[in-house]
C-alpha positions in Angstrom: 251.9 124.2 -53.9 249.4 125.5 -51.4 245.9 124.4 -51.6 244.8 126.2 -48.5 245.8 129.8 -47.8 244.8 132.5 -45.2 245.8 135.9 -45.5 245.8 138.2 -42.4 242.8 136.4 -40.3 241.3 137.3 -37.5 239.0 135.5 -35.7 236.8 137.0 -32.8 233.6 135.6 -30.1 231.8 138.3 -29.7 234.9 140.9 -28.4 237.3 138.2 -27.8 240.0 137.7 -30.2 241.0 134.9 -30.8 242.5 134.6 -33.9 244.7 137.5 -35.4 245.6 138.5 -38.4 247.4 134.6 -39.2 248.9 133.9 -42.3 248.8 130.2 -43.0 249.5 127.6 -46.1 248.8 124.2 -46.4 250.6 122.1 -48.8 248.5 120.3 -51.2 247.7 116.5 -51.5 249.1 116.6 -48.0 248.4 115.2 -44.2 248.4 118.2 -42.1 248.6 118.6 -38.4 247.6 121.6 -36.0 248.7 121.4 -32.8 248.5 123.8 -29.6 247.7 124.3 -26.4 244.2 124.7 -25.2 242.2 127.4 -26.1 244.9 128.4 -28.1 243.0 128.8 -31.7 243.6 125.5 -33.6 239.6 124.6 -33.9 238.7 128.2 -34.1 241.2 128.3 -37.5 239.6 124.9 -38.7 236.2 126.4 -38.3 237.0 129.8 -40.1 238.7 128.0 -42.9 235.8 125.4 -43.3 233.4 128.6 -43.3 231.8 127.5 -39.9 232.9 130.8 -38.6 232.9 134.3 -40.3 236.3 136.0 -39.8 236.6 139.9 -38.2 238.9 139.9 -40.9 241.2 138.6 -43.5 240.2 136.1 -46.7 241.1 132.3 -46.4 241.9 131.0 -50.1 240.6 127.4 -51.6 243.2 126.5 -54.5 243.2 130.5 -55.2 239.7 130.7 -54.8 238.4 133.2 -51.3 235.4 131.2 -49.9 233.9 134.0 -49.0 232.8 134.4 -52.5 231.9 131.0 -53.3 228.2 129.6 -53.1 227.8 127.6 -50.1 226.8 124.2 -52.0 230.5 125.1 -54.2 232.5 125.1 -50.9 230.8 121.7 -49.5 231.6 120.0 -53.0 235.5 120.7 -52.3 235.7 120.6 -48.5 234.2 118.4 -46.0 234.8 119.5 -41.9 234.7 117.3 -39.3 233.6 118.7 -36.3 234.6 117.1 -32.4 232.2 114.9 -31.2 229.6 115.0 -34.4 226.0 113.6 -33.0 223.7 111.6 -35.4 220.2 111.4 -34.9 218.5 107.9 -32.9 217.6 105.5 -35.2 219.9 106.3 -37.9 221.7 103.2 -40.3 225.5 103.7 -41.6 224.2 104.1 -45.0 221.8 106.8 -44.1 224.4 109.0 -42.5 226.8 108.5 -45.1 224.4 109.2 -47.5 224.1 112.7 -46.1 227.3 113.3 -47.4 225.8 113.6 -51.0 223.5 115.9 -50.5 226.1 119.1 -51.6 225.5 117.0 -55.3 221.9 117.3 -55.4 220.0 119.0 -56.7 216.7 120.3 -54.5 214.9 117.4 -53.0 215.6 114.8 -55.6 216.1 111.2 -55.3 219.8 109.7 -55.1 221.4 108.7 -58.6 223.3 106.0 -59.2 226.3 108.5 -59.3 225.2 109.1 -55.4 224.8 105.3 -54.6 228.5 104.3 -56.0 229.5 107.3 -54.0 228.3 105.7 -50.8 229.0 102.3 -51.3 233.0 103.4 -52.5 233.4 105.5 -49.1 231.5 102.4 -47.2 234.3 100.1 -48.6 237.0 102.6 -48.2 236.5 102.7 -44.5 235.3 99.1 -44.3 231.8 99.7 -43.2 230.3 98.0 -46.3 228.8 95.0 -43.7 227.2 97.5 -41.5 225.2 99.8 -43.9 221.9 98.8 -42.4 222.9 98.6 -38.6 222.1 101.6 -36.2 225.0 104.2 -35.4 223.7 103.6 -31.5 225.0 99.9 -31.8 228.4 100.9 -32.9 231.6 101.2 -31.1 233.4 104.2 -30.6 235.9 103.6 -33.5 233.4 102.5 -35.7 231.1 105.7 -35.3 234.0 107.8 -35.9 235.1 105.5 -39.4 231.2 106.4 -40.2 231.4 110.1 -40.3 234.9 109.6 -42.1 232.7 107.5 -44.4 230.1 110.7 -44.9 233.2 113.1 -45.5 234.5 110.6 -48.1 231.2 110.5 -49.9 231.0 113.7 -50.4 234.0 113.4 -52.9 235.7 116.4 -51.9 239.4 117.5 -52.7 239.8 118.8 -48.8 238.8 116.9 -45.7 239.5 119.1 -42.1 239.2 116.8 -38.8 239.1 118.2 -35.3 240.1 116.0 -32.8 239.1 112.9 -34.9 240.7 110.5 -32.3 238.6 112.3 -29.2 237.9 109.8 -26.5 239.2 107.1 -28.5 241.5 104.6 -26.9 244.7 103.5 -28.1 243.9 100.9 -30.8 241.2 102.8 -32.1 243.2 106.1 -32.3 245.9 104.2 -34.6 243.0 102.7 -36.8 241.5 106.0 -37.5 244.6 108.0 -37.9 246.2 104.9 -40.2 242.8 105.1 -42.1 242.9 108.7 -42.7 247.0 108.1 -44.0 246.0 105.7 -46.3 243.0 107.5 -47.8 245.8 110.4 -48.2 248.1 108.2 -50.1 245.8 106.7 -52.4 243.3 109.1 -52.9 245.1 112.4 -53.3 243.2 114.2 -51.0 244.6 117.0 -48.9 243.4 116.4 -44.5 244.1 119.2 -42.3 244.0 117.7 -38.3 243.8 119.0 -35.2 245.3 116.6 -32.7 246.7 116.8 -28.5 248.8 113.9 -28.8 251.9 115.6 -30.4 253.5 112.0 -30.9 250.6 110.6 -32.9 250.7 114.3 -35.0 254.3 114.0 -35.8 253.9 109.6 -36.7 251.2 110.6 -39.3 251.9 114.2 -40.4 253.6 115.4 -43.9 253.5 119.2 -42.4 252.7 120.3 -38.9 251.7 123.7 -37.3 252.6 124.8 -34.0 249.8 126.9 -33.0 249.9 129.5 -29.9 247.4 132.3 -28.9 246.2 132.6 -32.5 249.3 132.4 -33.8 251.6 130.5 -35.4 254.4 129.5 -33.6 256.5 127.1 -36.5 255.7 125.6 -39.0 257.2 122.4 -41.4 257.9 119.1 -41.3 257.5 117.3 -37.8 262.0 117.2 -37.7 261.1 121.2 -37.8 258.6 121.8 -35.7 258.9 118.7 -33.0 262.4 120.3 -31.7 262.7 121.6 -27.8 262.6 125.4 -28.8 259.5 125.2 -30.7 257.7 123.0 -27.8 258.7 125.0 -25.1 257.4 128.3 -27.0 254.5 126.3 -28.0 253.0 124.7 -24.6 255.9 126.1 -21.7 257.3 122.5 -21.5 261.0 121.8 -21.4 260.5 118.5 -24.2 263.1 115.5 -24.8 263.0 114.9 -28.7 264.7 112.1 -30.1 263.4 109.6 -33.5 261.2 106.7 -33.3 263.3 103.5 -33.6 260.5 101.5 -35.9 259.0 105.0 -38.0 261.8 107.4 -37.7 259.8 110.4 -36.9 260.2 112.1 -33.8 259.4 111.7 -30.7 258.6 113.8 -27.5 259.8 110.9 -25.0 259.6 113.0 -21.9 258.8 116.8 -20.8 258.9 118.8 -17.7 257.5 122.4 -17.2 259.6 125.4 -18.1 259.0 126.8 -14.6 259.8 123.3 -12.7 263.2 122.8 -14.6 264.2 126.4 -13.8 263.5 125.9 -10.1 265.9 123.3 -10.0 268.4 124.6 -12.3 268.6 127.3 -10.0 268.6 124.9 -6.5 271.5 123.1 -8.2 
């Protein structure tokens, strides 16, 4: 079952097209993973389908519903975007950001309820940020900042959560903490995440369903055994890729990759 469906979108900046006329499903209650080269459409598609961005054309479908005719407040109360590299004001606490998450549930100016309040304590100790509800954002690590705007997403106690480049500048550790986060909120919350992520190893560990994504288009799509094969990489990025499974999680595994161009100049010296 789909919970996510565009029909025939296209995407343009200003006369630049960027996205055309892309049919795309995501499978419901499901982790899934765009991936791409640069500039090749994956945030511009995340932004469209989380209504940051009004198509040239096309409808994009929530559950069989086309956003474009829902009230804005409808669509933040069943999908939360994450956007690269989210800034929070100076001064801000933990619980004050995360609290902004409700606001889609209120009505006017009014006070938090107590509904609003378990809201934000539940996605404080979901992401284990319950100890640092009163501390600054500013004083946080970089992995903790980006567990705070998972937090905010959480609150808002939607049934779709869409991440671009949540693991941006994030080192190793951190990376695995967010991205094992994010699997385990999956598992035992039932929500459907759509991700953007470069690291096509870290896409395929964590992904139910992936996307190959190339000038607007969509290249393959499937599980990461279907889409993480040679063919599909080297139509996707121009990279002649060595695929074989992960030892300790059995998913695939690019474990080395030359340019198309590079291993034809040598094919031919040979």
């Amino acid at each position: 079952m789909s919970c996510i469906v565009t029909e025939r979108l296209s995407v343009a900046y200003d006369r630049r097209l960027v996205v055309d006329t892309l049919d795309m499903r995501v499978p419901k209650g499901r982790i899934s993973v765009i991936i791409g080269p640069n500039g090749c459409g994956k945030s511009t598609v995340l932004k469209a389908v989380g209504r940051l961005l009004r198509p040239r054309g096309g409808a994009v479908y929530l559950n069989g519903d086309d956003i474009s005719s829902l009230p804005t407040r409808e669509v933040a109360r069943r999908m939360a975007i994450l956007p690269q590299s989210p800034q929070a004001p100076p001064g801000l606490t933990v619980g004050e950001l995360v609290g902004y998450g409700r606001f889609p549930h209120r009505n006017g100016l009014k006070r938090s309820t107590a509904q609003d309040r378990h809201a934000v304590s539940w996605a404080l100790e979901a992401t284990r940020l319950t100890e640092f509800e009163t501390v600054e954002i500013d004083s946080l690590s970089g992995g903790q900042r980006q567990r705070v705007w998972i937090a905010m997403a959480l609150a808002q106690q939607t049934e779709v959560i869409l991440l671009d480049e949540p693991t941006t500048y994030l080192d190793l550790a951190y990376q695995l903490e967010i991205l094992e986060l994010l699997h385990h909120l999956n598992r035992t919350q039932g929500c459907t995440i759509v991700m953007v992520l470069h690291d096509l190893n870290l896409a395929a560990r964590f992904a139910d369903h992936m996307l190959a994504v190339r000038d607007g288009s969509i290249v393959c799509h499937g599980s990461p055994h279907e889409v993480m094969t040679p063919q599909t990489l080297g139509e996707t990025f121009g990279i002649h890729a060595h695929i074989a499974d992960d030892p300790c999680t059995g998913r695939p595994s690019c474990i080395s990759y030359s340019l198309l161009a590079q291993r034809e100049c040598k094919e031919q010296a040979c």
